[in-house]
N, CA, C and O atoms as CSV, one atom per row, in Angstrom:
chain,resi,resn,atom,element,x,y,z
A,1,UNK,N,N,104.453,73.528,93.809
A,1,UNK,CA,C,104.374,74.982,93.912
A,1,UNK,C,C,105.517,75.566,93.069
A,1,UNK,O,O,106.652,75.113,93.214
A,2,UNK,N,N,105.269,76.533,92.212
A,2,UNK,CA,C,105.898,77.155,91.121
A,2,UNK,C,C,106.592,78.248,91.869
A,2,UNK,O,O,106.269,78.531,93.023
A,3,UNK,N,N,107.625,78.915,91.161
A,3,UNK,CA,C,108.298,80.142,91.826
A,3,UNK,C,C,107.668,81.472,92.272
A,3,UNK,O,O,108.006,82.213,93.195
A,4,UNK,N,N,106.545,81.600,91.276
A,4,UNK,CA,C,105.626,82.409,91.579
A,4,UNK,C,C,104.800,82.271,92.669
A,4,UNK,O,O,104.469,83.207,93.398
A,5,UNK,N,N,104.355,80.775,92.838
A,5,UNK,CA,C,103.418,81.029,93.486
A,5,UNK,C,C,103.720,80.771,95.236
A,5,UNK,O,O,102.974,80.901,96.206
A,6,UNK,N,N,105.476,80.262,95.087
A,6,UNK,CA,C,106.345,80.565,96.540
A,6,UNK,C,C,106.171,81.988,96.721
A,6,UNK,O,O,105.646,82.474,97.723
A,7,UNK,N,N,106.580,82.596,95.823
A,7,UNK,CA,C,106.557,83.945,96.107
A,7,UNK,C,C,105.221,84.927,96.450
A,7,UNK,O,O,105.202,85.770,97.346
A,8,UNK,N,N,104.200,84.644,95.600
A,8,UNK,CA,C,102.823,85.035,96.660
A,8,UNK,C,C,102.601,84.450,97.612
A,8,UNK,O,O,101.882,85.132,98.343
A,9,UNK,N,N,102.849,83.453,98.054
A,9,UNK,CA,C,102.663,82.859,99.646
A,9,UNK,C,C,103.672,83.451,100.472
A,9,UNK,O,O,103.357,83.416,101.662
A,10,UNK,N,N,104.607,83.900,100.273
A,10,UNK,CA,C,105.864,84.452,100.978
A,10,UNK,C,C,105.068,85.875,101.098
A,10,UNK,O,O,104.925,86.404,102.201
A,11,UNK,N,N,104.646,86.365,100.105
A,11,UNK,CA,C,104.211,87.705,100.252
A,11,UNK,C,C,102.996,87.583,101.448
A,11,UNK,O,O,102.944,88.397,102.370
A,12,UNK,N,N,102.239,86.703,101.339
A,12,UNK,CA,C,100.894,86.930,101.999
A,12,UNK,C,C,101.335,86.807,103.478
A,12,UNK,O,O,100.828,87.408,104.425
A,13,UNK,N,N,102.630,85.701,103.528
A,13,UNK,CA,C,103.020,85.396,105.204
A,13,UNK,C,C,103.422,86.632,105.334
A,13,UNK,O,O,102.670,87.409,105.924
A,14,UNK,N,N,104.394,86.997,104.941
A,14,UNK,CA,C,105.597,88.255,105.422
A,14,UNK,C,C,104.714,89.567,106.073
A,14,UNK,O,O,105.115,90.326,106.955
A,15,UNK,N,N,103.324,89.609,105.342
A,15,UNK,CA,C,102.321,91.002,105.748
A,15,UNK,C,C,101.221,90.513,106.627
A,15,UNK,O,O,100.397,91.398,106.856
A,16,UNK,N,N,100.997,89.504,107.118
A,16,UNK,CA,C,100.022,88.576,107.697
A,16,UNK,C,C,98.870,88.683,106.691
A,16,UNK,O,O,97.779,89.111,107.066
A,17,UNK,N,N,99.049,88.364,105.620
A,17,UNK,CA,C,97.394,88.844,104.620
A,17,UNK,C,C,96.975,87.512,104.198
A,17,UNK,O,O,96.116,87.461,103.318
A,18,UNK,N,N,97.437,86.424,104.680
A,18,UNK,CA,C,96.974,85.136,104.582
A,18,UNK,C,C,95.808,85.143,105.239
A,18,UNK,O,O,94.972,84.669,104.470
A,19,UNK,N,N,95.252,85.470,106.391
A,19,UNK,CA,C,94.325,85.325,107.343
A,19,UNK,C,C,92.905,86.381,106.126
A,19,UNK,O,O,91.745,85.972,106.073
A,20,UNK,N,N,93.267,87.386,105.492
A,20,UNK,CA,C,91.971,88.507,104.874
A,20,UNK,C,C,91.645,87.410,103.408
A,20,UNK,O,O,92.154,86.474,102.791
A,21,UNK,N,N,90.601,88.177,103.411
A,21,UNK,CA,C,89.898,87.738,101.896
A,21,UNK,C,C,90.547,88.257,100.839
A,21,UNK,O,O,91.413,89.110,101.034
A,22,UNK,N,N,90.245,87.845,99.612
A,22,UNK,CA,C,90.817,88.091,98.516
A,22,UNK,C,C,90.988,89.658,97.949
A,22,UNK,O,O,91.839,90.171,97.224
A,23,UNK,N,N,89.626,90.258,98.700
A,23,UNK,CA,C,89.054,91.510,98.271
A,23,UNK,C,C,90.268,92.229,99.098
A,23,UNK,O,O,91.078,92.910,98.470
A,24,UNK,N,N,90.409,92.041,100.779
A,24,UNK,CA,C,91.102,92.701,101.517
A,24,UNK,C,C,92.426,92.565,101.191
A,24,UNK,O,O,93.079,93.590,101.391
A,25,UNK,N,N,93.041,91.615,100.746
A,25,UNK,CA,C,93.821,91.296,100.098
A,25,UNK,C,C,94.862,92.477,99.113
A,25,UNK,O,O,95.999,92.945,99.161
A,26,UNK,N,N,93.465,92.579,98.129
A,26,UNK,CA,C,93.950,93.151,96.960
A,26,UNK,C,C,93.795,94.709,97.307
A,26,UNK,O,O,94.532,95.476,96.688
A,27,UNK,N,N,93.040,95.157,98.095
A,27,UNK,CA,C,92.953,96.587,98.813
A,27,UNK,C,C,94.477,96.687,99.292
A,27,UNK,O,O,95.396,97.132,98.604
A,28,UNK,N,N,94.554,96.310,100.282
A,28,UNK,CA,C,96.342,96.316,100.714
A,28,UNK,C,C,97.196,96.267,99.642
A,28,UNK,O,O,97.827,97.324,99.622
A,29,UNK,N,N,97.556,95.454,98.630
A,29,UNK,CA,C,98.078,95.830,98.096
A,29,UNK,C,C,98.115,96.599,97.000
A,29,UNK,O,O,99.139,96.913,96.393
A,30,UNK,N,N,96.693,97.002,96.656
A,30,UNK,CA,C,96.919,98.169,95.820
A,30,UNK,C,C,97.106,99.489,97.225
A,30,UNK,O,O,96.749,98.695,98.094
A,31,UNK,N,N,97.256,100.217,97.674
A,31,UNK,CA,C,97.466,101.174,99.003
A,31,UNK,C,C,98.461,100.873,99.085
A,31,UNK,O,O,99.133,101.879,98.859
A,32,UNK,N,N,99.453,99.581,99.397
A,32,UNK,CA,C,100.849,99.236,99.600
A,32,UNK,C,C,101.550,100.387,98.076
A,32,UNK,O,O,101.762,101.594,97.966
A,33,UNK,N,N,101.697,99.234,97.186
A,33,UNK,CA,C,101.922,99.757,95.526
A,33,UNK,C,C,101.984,101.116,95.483
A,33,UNK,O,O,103.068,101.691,95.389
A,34,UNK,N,N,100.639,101.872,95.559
A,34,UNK,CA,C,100.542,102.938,95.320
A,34,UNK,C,C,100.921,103.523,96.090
A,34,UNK,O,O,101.182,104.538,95.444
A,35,UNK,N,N,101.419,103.904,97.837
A,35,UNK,CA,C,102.340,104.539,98.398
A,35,UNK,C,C,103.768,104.546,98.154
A,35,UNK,O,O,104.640,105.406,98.038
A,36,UNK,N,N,103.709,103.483,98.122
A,36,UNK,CA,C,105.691,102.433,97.702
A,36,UNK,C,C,106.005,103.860,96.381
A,36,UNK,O,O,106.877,104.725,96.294
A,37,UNK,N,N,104.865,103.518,95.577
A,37,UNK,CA,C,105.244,104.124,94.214
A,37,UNK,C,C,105.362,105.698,94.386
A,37,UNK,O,O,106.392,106.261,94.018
A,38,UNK,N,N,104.244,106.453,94.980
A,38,UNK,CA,C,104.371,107.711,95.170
A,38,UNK,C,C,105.957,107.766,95.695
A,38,UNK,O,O,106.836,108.339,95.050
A,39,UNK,N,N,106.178,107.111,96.912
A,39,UNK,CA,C,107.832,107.758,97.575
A,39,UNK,C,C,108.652,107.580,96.598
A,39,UNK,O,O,109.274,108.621,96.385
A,40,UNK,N,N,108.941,106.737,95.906
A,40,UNK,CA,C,109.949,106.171,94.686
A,40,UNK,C,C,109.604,107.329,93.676
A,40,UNK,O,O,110.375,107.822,92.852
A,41,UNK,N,N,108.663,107.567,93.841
A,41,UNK,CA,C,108.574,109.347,92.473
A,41,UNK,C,C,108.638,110.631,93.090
A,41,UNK,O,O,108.522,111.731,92.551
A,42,UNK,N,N,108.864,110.314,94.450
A,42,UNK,CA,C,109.091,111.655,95.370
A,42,UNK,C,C,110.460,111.616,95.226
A,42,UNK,O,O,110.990,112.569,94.655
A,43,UNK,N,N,111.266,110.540,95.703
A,43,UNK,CA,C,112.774,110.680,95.850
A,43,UNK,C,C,113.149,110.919,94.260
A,43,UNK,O,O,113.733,111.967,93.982
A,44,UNK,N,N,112.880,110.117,93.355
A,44,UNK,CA,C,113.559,110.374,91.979
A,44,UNK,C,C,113.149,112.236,91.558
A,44,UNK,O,O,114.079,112.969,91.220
A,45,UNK,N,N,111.723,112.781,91.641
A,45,UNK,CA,C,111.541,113.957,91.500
A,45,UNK,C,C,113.145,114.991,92.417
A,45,UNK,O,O,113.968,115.683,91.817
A,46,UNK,N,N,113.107,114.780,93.622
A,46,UNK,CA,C,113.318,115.795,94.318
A,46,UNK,C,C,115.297,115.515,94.263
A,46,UNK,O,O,116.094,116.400,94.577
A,47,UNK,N,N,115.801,113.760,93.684
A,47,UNK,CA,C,116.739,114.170,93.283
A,47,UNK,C,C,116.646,114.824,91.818
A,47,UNK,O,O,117.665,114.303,91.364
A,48,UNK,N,N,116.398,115.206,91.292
A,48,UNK,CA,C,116.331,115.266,89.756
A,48,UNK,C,C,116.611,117.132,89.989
A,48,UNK,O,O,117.195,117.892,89.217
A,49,UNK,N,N,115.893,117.486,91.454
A,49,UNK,CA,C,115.743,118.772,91.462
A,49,UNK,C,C,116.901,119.160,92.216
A,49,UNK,O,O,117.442,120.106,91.643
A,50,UNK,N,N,117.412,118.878,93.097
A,50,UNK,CA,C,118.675,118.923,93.709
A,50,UNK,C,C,119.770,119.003,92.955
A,50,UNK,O,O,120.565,119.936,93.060
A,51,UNK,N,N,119.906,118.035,92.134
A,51,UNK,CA,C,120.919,118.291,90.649
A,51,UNK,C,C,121.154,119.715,90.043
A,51,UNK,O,O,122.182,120.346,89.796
A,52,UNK,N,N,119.803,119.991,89.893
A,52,UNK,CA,C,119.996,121.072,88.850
A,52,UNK,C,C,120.711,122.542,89.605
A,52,UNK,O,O,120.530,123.060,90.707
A,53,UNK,N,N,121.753,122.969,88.215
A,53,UNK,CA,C,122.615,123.676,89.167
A,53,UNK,C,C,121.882,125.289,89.486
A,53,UNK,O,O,122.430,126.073,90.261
């Protein structure tokens, strides 16, 4: 087992997504991603706006 592929098995234990299909799988983590990502462009937006004097 390669570093990568410790690391997707680590991922699948850590969320219990070992037990779903590939499909359910990849649903979660695109919904994961894409929330993760929205907050990470909420906080960088709203500091960016706080700054300004």
């Amino acid at each position: 087992m390669n570093w990568v592929q410790r690391k997707i098995y680590l991922y699948n234990v850590t969320f219990g997504l070992y037990m779903l299909d590939w499909w359910e799988r990849f649903l979660f983590s695109l919904f994961y991603f894409l929330y993760t990502g929205g907050c990470v462009d909420a906080v960088i937006v709203n500091c960016h706006q706080v700054q300004a004097p």
